[in-house]
C-alpha angles and dihedrals in degrees: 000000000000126000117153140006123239122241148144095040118122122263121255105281094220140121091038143142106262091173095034090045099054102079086180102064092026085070093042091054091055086045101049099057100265096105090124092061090054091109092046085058098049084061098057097044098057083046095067091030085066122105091234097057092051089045090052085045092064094036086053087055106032082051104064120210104256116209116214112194092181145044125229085254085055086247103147112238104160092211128155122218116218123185122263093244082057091064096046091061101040091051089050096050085049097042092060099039110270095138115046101342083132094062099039095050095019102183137141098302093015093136103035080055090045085050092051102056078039088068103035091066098039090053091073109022111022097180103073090054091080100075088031097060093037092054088050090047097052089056095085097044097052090044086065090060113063092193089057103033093053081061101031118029098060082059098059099049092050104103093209119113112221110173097180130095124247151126122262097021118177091215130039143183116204128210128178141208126214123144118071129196102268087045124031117169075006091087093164083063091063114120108193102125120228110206116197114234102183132275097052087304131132139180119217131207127182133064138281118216085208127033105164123212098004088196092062116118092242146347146218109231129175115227135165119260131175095269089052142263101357135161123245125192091228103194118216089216114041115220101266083056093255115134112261116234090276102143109187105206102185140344111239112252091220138200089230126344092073101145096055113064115242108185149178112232132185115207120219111198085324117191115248140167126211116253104203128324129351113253089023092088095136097037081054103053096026097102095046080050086046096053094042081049086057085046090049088062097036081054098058091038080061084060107053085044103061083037100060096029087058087033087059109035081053086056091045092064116022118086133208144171093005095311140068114261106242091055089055094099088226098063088034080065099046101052090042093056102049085039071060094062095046091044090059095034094056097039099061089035092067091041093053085044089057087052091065089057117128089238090055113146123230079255091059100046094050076050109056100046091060091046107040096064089032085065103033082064096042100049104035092053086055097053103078098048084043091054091048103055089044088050087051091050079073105055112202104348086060094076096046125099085229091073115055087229093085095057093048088050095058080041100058095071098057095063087061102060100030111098092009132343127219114297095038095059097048082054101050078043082059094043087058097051093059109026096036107038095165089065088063084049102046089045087046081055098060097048105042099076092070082064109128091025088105143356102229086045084053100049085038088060089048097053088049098054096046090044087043078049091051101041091047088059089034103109079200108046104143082090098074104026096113097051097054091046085049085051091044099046086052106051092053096050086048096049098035082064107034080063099045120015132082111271093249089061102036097043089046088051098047086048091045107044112024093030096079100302116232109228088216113076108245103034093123123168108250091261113070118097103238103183100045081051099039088050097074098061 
């Protein structure tokens, strides 16, 4: 029967431009130095702007991964079965260098390129991101060690996709497992044993809580030797292509994430082999910690980026009570203030990406481990209130699994608590600034040329030495560990766009965000321009 004609709802939002769409991180590719990589882009942006890739990403997540810990035989095999849609996505992110696209063509701009397409993928399915940060993140670790990378490196630069296992692949993606029930972030309290067998070799034996991506080709895990607390590469397929003791007890049933397999294992006499010294396990494993941190921001840049782009193109073309939406003062304050927080977001993220170039100075280096984990707080505590109010822009239909708002609702808070939550990060923020010094300096460096841009920028910067100064001489500091990183994570987004963005977005940031911030999305001061802003989302 019908009974009504439908009217008034917003068109499909496919076969667009992602890339070409994204006037934010359009401008900081040029700007950091990737602007030779700006067609490839375009490609991949309108890859995951097809209908067919956004049907694959909810097909990724509607279709749950299923682990199967037995044959029919009751052979065990510890596989995970992924939908077909997952595998799609996954091969076309590594296809075009998601995943370590910086270390195979390393040039001026490599990385800000590699975190664009980053991005570009994550924007529209975020599970498959998982595997695909933690195999650009083991790069460097494996790179340090001749008798692994020979094997190994050649692996993970390969952009095929291979999801079967089996022995003598010519590509990998790597996962790893830390963090075990009794200690959590408190990795030196893990208790799984690492035996040494002879020739650099160990067998390990105990459990991890998390083991991320099981499928993965191989994994850094942190285990106890004799020497101490040490990291191990642990294969999946042992050379003479038999499973290694790798005994999947349970996939985790998550808030978000849910295409991507997140698992508890147990090892049983597992083969490893030592990564670096014994007793240096984190130093061992703490670069490949500091670059998923970067992901875990692009990630929820990512985010932002796919909420207010749906949230704007709904307002664009829904009408009520006799206007569009988007021209009601109150919705063109909404969306530009969320379009703010990516501004600023995406802004410092490239930047940080530039800095983990191979021709990084000393500068950038001190820099970028202040501000990495300075942002990855900053951002990711942002995601999920930034979801929310996109989801919102959308009324009912935002809560619905028909509208791609409600998954990356449930997605936001991951980003937060993956490779440190709060209060981990403000800590390790803490550990820098007095045992690094050079990285204050280097991060007071960067902001400080926006100096004289604006006076509530100026008297911001001021509160935040002196507190960075306080909380430095405080014996006590954890306190006011969140505050500072707050302060921190603010001064940089400011700076970083009072030197590069356009006036309407750097002054209504500055206003926004330094001039007495408004917890509620769209409560914007009088003077910022919305709609210029909001224009750009």
């Amino acid at each position: 029967m019908s009974t009504h004609t439908v009217t008034n709802q917003a068109p499909p939002r496919v076969d667009r431009d992602e890339y070409g769409e994204n006037v934010a991180l359009r401008d900081a590719v040029e700007r950091e130095a990737a602007g030779w990589a700006v067609e490839a882009l375009h490609e991949v942006g309108r890859r995951v702007g097809s209908a067919e890739f956004q049907d694959d990403a909810r097909r990724a997540n509607r279709h749950e991964p299923v682990l199967h810990t037995h044959d029919r035989w009751g052979n065990r095999i510890d596989e995970v079965e992924y939908d077909p849609a997952y595998h799609r996505v996954i091969a076309a992110a590594v296809a075009d260098g998601a995943h370590t696209g910086a270390f195979a063509h390393p040039r001026p701009g490599a990385s800000a390129a590699r975190a664009a397409v980053f991005m570009l993928y994550a924007q529209v399915e975020p599970g498959h991101a998982c595997p695909v940060s933690m195999t650009h993140a083991a790069v460097p670790v494996i790179a340090e060690h001749p008798s692994l990378s020979d094997v190994w490196l050649p692996r993970l630069l390969s952009r095929d996709y291979d999801p079967d296992l089996r022995a003598q692949k010519h590509s990998a993606l790597f996962g790893m497992a830390m963090t075990e029930k009794q200690g959590g972030s408190d990795v030196r309290a893990n208790t799984t044993v690492a035996v040494p067998v002879g020739d650099g070799r160990y067998e390990l034996t105990g459990h991890k809580w998390f083991c991320s991506a099981p499928m993965s080709d191989a994994f850094l895990v942190l285990a106890q030797a004799p020497g101490g607390l040490s990291c191990f590469l642990v294969p999946r397929v042992r050379d003479d292509g038999t499973r290694n003791a790798l005994r999947f007890q349970r996939l985790k049933d998550k808030l978000g994430n849910r295409s991507n397999a997140s698992s508890e294992v147990e090892y049983e006499a597992a083969s490893a082999t030592l990564v670096g010294e014994e007793g240096r396990g984190v130093r061992a494993i703490i670069d490949m910690v500091t670059r998923t941190r970067l992901d875990s921001m692009l990630g929820s840049l990512a985010g932002m980026r796919q909420g207010v782009a749906e949230a704007a193109w709904h307002v664009r073309h829904r009408a009520a009570f006799g206007r569009m939406l988007v021209d009601q003062p109150a919705m063109t304050g909404v969306i530009a203030d969320l379009q703010l927080e990516v501004e600023a977001g995406t802004a410092v993220a490239m930047r940080l990406a530039r800095a983990y170039d191979d021709d990084a100075t000393a500068q950038d280096v001190a820099f970028r481990r202040l501000a990495t984990a300075v942002m990855k707080y900053w951002v990711c505590k942002r995601g999920p209130a930034h979801a929310a109010e996109a989801l919102e822009c959308l009324g009912g239909n935002g809560i619905t699994t028909d509208w791609p708002l409600e998954l990356r609702y449930r997605e936001q808070p991951v980003m937060a608590i993956w490779e440190g939550s709060g209060n981990v990060i403000a800590l390790d923020v803490l550990r820098a600034l007095t045992r690094e010094p050079a990285s204050f300096e280097a991060f007071d460096a960067e902001v400080a040329p926006a100096r004289g841009a604006h006076p509530v920028f100026d008297a911001h910067l001021e509160r935040t030495r002196r507190l960075a100064k306080e909380v430095a001489a405080d014996p006590l500091p954890d306190a006011a560990a969140r505050r500072l990183v707050e302060a921190l994570a603010l001064s940089l987004s400011a700076a970083q766009l009072l030197k590069t963005a356009p006036s309407a977005v750097a002054e209504g940031f500055v206003s926004a965000r330094l001039d007495g911030m408004s917890g509620v999305f769209g409560a914007l001061p009088r003077d910022v321009d919305a709609p210029a802003i909001a224009a750009r989302a």
